[in-house]
C-alpha positions, 0 to 999 in steps of 0.5 A: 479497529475503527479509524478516523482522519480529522482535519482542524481548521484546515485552510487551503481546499486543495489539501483536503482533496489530498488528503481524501486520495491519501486516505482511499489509496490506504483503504480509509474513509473516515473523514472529520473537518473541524471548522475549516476555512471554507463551509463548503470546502468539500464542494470546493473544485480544488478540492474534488480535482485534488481528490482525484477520484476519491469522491466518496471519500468527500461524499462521506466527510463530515464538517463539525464546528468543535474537536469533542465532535470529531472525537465522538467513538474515539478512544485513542487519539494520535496527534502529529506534531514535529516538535514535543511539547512540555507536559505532552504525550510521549512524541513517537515515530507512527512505526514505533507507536503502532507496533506499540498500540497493537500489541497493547490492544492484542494483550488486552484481548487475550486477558479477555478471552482468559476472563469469559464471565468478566465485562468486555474490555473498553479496548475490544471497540478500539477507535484510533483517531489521527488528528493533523492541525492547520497548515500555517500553525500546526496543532494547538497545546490544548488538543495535542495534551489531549491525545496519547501520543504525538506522531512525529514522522522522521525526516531530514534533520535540516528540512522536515517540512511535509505538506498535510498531504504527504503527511497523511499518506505517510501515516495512512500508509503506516497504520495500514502496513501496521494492520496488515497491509495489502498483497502487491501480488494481488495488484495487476500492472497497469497495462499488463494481463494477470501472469499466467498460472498454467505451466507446460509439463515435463512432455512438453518441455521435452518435445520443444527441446527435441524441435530446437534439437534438430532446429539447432543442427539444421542452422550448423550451430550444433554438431550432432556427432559432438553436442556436448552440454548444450542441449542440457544446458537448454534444458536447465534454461528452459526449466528455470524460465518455467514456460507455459503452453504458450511460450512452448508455442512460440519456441517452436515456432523459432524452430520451426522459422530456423529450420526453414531458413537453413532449407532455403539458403540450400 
């Protein structure tokens, strides 16, 4: 499903830029601005610093002067608005409505798929668009009467006051979850290498066992004529860890360090 972030008269350079970085970190770039304050506000140095390298995100952004514009290849439009409005669309939280709109969009195809020589449903090129008002004066009655549904983001009763940018995280991060989502498996740490996949085999586990066996021993913390469970209780640690070539390497090089150390003090 197309999707589509529109922006209408927004004032301050640096939330545009926020909204950009909000966006690309969801995977969108479809981004509308109807008549912003500023004619250059994509060019803007608040704004490309708040954009914090979602650049082409500004590159790609259009600048449109009426809301028809902005709306053109969308067939359904989300407002978000904190406070109901009388004769509006249903207000719902952007969780509630997505699972609502994907299963209607879902329904839809099916009944397609079960017609083959019937039109193609207006649903199958679905456009979802999410339209956020100014910051000092939220959306206008006209354009919220307008959309399906007015997303209303659940927030502390005594303080829901979001910023546009936080704003459009919150719902870019709900229509993605919404979709799918991304796999977090998928995402290395920053700083860190990919987790090795490689395991030690059940030969190399055991030779490590019997190095630590006799490490063990040559250090006194094991007695051989009573070993007891300790060597299957290592056993069950080690297995449990599923260790890969290289940490067998290091353990046994511990032993190796263990036994030399016990040589030495005799």
């Amino acid at each position: 499903m197309k999707t589509r972030f529109i922006l209408l008269h927004t004032s301050h350079a640096g939330n545009v830029g926020a909204a950009a970085r909000a966006m690309k970190t969801m995977g969108f770039g479809d981004l509308v601005l109807v008549a912003p304050r500023w004619a250059n506000v994509l060019r803007r140095e608040e704004t490309i610093q708040r954009a914090s390298g979602a650049l082409d995100v500004l590159e790609n952004a259009r600048i449109v002067a009426t809301l028809d514009e902005a709306l053109d290849g969308m067939s359904h439009l989300c407002a978000t608005a904190m406070t109901p409005r009388d004769f509006g669309p249903p207000t719902r939280s952007p969780r509630e409505h997505f699972e609502l709109l994907l299963k209607s969009e879902q329904n839809a195809l099916e009944e397609h798929a079960l017609e083959p020589d019937s039109a193609p449903t207006p649903t199958a090129e679905a456009g979802v668009a999410f339209l956020f008002g100014s910051e000092r004066f939220g959306m206008a009655n006209d354009d919220v009467y307008r959309c399906h549904v007015a997303l209303s983001i659940p927030t502390n009763p005594t303080f829901g006051s979001l910023n546009l940018g936080a704003a459009i995280q919150v719902v870019a991060y709900e229509w993605r979850l919404a979709l799918g989502g991304f796999s977090t498996a998928a995402l290395p740490q920053e700083g860190t290498a990919a987790p090795a996949t490689e395991r030690a085999d059940a030969a190399q586990v055991a030779g490590m066992l019997a190095h630590w066996e006799r490490a063990l021993v040559d250090i006194g913390f094991l007695d051989p004529a009573a070993p007891k469970k300790l060597m299957p209780r290592l056993n069950q640690l080690f297995n449990r860890a599923q260790l890969t070539p290289e940490e067998i390497h290091i353990l046994r090089g511990v032993a190796k360090a263990m036994t030399g150390a016990a040589q030495a003090k005799r």
